[in-house]
KEKOLSE-645939 format. One record per residue: residue number from 1; residue in three letters; y, z, x of N, C-alpha, C in turn. Coordinates in Angstrom, 1 decimal. Example, Ala and Ser with C-alpha at 12.3 -4.5 7.8 and 13.67 -1.06 7.14 Angstrom:
BEGIN
[1,'Ala',[-5.7,7.8,13.2],[-4.5,7.8,12.3],[-3.3,7.8,13.2]],
[2,'Ser',[-2.2,7.1,12.8],[-1.1,7.1,13.7],[0.0,7.9,12.9]],
//
This chain:
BEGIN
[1,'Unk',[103.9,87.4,108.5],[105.1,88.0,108.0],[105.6,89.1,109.0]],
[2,'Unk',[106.0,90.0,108.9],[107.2,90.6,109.6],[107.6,92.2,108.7]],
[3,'Unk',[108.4,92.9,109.9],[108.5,93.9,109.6],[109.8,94.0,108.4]],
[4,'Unk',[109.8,94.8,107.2],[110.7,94.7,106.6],[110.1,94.1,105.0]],
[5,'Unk',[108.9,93.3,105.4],[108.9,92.3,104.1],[107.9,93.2,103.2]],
[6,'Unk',[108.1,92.7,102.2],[107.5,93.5,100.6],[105.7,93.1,100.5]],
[7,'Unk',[105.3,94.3,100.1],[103.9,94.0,100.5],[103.2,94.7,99.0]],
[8,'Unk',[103.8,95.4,97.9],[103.3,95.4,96.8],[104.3,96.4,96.1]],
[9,'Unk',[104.1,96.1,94.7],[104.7,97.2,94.2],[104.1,98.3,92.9]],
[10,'Unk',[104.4,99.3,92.3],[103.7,99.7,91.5],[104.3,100.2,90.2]],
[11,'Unk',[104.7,100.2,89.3],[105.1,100.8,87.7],[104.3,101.9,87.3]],
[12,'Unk',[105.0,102.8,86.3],[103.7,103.6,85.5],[102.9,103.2,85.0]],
[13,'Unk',[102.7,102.4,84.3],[102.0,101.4,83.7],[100.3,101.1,85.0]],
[14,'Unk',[100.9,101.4,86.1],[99.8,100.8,86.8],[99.2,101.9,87.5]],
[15,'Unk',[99.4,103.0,87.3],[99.0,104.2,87.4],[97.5,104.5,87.1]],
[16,'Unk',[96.4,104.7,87.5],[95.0,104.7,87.1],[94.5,106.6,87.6]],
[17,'Unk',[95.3,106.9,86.6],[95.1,108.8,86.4],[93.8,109.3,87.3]],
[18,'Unk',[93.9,110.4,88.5],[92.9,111.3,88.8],[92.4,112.1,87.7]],
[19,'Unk',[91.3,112.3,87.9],[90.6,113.6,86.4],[91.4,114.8,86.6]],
[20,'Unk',[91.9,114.9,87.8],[92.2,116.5,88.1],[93.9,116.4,88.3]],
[21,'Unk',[94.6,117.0,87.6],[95.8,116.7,87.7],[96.9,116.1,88.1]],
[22,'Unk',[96.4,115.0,86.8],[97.4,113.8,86.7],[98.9,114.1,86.2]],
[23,'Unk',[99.3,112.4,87.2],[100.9,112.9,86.5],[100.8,111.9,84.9]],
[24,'Unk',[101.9,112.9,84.1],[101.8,112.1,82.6],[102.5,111.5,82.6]],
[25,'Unk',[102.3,110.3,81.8],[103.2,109.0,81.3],[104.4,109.7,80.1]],
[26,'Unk',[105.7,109.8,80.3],[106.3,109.7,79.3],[107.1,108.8,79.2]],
[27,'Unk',[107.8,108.6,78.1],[109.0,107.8,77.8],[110.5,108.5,77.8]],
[28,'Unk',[111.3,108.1,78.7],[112.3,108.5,78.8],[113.7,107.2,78.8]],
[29,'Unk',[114.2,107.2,77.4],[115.3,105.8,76.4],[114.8,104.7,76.9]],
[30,'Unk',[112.9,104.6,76.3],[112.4,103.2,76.1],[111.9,102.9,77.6]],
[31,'Unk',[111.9,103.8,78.7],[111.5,103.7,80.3],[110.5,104.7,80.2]],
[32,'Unk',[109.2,104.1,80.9],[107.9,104.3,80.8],[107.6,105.1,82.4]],
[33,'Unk',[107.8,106.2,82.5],[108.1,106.9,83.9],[106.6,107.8,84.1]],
[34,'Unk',[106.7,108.5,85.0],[105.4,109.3,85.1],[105.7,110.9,85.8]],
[35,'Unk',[105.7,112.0,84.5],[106.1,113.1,85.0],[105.5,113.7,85.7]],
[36,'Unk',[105.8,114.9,86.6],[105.1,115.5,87.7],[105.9,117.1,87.6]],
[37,'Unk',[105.2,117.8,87.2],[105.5,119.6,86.9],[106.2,119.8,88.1]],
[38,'Unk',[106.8,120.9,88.0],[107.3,121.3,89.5],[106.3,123.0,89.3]],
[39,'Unk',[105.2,123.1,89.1],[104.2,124.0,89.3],[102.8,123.5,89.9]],
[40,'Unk',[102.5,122.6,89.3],[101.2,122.0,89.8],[101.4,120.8,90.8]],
[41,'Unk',[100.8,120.4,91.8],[100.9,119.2,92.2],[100.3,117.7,91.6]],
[42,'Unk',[101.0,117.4,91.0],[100.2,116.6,90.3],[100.3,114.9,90.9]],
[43,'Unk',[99.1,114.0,90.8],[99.0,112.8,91.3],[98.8,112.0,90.3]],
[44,'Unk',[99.4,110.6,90.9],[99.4,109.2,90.1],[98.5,108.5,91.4]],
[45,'Unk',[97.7,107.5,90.8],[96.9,106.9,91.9],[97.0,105.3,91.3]],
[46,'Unk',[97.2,104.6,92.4],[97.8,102.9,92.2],[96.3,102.3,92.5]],
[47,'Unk',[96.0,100.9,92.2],[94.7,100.6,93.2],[95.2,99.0,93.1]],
[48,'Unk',[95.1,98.1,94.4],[95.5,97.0,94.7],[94.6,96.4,95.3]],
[49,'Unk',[94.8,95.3,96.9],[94.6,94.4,97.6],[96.0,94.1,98.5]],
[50,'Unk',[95.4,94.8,99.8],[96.7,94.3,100.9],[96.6,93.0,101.1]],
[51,'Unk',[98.3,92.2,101.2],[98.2,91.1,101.0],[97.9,90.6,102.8]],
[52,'Unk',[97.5,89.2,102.2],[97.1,88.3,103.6],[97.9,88.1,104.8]],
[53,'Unk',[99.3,88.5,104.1],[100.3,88.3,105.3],[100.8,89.4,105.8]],
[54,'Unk',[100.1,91.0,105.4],[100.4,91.8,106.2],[100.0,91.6,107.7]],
[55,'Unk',[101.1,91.9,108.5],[100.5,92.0,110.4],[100.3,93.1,110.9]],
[56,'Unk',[100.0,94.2,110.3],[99.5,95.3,110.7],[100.4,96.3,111.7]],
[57,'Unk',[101.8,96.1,111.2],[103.1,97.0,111.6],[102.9,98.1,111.4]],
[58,'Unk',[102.2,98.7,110.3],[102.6,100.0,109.5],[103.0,99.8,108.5]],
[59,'Unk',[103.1,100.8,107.2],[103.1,100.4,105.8],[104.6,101.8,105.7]],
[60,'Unk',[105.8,101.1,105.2],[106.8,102.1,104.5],[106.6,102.1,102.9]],
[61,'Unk',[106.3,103.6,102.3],[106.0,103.4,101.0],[107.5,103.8,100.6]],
[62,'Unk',[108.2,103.4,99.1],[109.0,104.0,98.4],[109.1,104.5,97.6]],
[63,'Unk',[109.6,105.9,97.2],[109.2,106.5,95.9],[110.2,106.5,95.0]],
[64,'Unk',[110.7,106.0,93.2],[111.8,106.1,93.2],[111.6,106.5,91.9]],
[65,'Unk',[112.3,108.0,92.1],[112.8,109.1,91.1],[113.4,109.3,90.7]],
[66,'Unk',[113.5,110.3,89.3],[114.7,110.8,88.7],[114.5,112.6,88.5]],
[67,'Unk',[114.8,113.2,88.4],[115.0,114.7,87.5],[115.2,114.5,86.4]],
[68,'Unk',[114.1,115.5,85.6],[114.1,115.4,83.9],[115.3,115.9,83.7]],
[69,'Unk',[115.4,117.2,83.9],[116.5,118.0,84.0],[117.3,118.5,84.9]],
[70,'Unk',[116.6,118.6,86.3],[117.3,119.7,87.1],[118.7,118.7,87.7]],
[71,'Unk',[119.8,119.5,87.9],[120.6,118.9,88.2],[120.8,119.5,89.8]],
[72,'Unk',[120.2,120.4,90.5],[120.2,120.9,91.7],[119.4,121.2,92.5]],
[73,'Unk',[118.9,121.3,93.6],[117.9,121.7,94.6],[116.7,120.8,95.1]],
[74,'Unk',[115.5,120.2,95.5],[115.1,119.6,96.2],[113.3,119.3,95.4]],
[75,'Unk',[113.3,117.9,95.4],[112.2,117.3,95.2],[111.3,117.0,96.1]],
[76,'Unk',[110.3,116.6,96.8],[109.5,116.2,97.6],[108.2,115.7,97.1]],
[77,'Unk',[107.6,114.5,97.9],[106.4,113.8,97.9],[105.5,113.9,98.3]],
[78,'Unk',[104.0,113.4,98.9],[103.0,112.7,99.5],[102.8,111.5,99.2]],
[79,'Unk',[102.1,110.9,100.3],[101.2,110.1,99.7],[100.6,109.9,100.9]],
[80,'Unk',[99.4,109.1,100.3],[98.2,108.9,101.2],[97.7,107.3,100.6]],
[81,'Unk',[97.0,106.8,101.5],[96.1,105.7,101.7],[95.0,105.8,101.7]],
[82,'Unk',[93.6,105.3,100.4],[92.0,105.4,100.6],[91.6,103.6,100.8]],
[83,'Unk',[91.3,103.4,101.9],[90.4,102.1,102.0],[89.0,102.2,101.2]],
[84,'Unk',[89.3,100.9,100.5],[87.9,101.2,99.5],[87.3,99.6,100.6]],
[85,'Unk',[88.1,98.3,100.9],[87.6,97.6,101.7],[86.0,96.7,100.7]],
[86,'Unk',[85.3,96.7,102.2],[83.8,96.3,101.9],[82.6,97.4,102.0]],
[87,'Unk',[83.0,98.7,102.0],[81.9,99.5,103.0],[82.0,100.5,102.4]],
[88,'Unk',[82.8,101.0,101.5],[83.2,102.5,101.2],[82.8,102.7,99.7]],
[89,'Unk',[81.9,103.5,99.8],[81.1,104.3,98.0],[82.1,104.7,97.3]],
[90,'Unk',[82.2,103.8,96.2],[83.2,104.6,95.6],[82.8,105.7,94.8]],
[91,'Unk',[81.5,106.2,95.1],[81.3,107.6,94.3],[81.8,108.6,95.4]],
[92,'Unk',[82.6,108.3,96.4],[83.1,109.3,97.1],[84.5,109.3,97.6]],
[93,'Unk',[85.0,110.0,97.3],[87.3,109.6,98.1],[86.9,109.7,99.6]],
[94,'Unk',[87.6,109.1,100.2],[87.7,108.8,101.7],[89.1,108.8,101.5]],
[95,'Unk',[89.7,109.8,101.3],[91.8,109.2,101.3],[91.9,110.0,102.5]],
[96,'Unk',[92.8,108.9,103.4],[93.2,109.2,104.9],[94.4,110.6,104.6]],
[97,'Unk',[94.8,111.6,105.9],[95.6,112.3,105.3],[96.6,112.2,104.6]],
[98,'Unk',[97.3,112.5,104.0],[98.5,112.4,103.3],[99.8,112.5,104.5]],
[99,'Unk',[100.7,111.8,103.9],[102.2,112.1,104.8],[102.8,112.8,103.8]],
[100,'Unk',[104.0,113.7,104.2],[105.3,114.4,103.5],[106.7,113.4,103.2]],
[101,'Unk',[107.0,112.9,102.4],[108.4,112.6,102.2],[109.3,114.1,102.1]],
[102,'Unk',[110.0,114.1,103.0],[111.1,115.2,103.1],[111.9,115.3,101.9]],
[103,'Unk',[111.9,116.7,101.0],[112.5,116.9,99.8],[114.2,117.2,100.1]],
[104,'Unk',[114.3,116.2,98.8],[115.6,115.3,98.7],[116.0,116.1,97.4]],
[105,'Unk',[117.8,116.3,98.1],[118.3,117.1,97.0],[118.9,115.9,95.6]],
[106,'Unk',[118.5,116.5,94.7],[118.3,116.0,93.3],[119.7,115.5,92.5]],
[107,'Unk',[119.8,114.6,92.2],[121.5,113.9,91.7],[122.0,114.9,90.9]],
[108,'Unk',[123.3,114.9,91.1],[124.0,115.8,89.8],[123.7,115.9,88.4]],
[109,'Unk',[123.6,114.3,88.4],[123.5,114.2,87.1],[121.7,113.7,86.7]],
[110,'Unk',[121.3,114.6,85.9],[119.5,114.5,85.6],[119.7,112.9,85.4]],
[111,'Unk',[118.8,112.3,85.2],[118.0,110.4,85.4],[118.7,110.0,86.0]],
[112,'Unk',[119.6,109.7,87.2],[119.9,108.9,88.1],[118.7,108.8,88.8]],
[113,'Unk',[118.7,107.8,89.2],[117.1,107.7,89.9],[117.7,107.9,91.8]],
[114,'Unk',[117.1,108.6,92.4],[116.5,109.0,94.3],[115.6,107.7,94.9]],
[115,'Unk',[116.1,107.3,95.3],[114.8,106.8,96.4],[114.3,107.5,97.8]],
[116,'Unk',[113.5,107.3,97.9],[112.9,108.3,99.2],[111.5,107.1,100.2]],
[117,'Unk',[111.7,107.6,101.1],[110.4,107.0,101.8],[109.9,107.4,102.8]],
[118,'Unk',[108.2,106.9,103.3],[107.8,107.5,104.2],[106.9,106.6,105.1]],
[119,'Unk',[107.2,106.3,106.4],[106.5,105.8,107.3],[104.3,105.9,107.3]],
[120,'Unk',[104.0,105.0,106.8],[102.5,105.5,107.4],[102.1,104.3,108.9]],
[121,'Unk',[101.9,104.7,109.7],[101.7,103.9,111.0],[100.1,103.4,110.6]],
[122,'Unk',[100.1,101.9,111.5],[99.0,101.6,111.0],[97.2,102.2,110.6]],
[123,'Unk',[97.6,103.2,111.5],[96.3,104.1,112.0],[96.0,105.0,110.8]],
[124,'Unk',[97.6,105.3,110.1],[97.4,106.3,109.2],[96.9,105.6,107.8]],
[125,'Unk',[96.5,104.7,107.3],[95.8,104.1,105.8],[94.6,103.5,105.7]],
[126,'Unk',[94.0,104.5,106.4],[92.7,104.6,106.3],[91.9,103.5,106.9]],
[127,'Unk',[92.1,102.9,108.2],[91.8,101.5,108.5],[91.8,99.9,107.9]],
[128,'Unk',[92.8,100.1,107.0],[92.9,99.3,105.6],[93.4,97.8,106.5]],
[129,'Unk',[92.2,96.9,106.2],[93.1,95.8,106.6],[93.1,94.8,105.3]],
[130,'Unk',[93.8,93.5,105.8],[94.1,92.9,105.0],[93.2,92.3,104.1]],
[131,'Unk',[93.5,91.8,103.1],[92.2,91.3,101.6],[91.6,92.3,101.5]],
[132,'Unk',[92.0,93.4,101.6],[90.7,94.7,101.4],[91.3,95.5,99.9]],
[133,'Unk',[90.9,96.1,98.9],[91.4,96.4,97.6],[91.3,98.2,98.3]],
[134,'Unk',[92.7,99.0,97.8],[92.9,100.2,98.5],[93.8,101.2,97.4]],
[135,'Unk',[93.8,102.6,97.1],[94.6,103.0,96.6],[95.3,103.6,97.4]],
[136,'Unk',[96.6,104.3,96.6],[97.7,105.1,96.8],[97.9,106.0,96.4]],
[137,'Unk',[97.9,107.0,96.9],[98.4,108.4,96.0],[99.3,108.9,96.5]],
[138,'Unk',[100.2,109.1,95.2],[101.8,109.8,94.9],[101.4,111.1,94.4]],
[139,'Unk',[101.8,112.1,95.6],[101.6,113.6,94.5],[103.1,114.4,94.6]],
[140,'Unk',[103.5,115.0,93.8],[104.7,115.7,93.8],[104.3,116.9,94.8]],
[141,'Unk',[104.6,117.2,96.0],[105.1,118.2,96.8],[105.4,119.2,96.2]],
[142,'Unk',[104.9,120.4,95.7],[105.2,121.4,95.0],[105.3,122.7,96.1]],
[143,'Unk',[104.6,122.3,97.4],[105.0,123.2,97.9],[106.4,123.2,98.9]],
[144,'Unk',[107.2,122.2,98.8],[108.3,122.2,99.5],[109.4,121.8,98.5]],
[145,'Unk',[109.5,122.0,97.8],[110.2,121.4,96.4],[110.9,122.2,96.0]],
[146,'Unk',[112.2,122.7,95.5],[112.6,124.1,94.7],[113.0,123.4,93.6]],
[147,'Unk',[113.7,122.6,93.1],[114.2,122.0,91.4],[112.9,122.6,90.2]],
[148,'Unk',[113.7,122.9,89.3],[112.9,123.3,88.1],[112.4,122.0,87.5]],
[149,'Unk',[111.6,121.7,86.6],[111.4,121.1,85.9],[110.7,119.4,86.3]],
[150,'Unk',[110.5,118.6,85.1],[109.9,117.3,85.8],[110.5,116.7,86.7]],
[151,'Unk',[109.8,116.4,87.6],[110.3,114.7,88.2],[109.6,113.6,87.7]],
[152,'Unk',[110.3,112.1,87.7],[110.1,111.8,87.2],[109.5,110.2,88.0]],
[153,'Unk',[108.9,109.8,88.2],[108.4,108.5,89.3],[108.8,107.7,88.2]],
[154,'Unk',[109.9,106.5,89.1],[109.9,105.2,88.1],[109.5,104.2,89.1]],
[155,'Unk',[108.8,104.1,90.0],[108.2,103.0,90.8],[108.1,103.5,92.0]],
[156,'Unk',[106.9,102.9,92.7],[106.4,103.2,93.6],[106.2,101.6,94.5]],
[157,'Unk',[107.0,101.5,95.7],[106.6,99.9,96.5],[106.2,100.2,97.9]],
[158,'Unk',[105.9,99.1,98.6],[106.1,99.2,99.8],[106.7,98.2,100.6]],
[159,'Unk',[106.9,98.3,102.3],[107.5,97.1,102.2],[106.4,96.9,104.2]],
[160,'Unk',[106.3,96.4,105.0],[105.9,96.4,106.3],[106.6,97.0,106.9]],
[161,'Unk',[106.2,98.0,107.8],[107.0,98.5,109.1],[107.5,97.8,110.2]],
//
């Protein structure tokens, strides 16, 4: 495959909570989203299998948000890549560093949903190759963020660099 093409995607629903400050599932008119404080940094963690036809371009993730409330000022992301593979204990995180998605000023109007993204080069997801099962972590950027109140993740994809 090639650069551009879709390589997984993720819902709240598929969200598998850290013990240590998780983001919460709410419902927002029958949409099953995952809020994220604008105090704490809080994470959603995905866990998959890169597919067979990745070629090892680099991985663009997508984050795509709404504001609970704020109707002004700037949201921001991370995320990071853990190879769990064939080799890796899972009584222990090995998550490669995190990248910054650049905080993105927030729609006028609160639930219009943001999309945002961020480049991880191949080097940066933890040596992750293909058929290997790996998570993802989405944390809300609290330290570059000014908006009050939740954000709100309604899907998380990716596509090949």
């Amino acid at each position: 495959m090639a650069s551009g093409d879709f390589l997984f995607g993720f819902l709240p629903e598929h969200n598998t909570p850290p013990v240590v400050n998780p983001a919460v599932p709410v419902w927002r008119n029958n949409h099953l989203v995952l809020g994220f404080n604008d105090t704490t940094s809080q994470t959603a963690v995905f866990k998959w299998v890169l597919p067979s036809y990745y070629a090892g371009g680099g991985i663009t993730v997508y984050v795509s948000w709404a504001a609970a409330t704020a109707v002004t000022n700037n949201i921001g992301w991370r995320t990071a890549f853990e190879r769990i593979g064939v080799s890796q204990d899972i009584d222990v995180d090995s998550i490669a560093a995190d990248k910054t998605i650049v905080a993105v000023t927030v729609n006028a109007t609160a639930g219009i949903p943001t999309t945002t993204s961020i480049g991880h080069l191949n080097t940066e997801i933890d040596g992750l190759l293909v058929n290997e099962v790996f998570r993802l972590f989405v944390t809300r950027n609290t330290a570059v963020d000014t908006a009050v109140g939740d954000a709100q993740l309604i899907m998380a994809w990716a596509r090949e660099t």
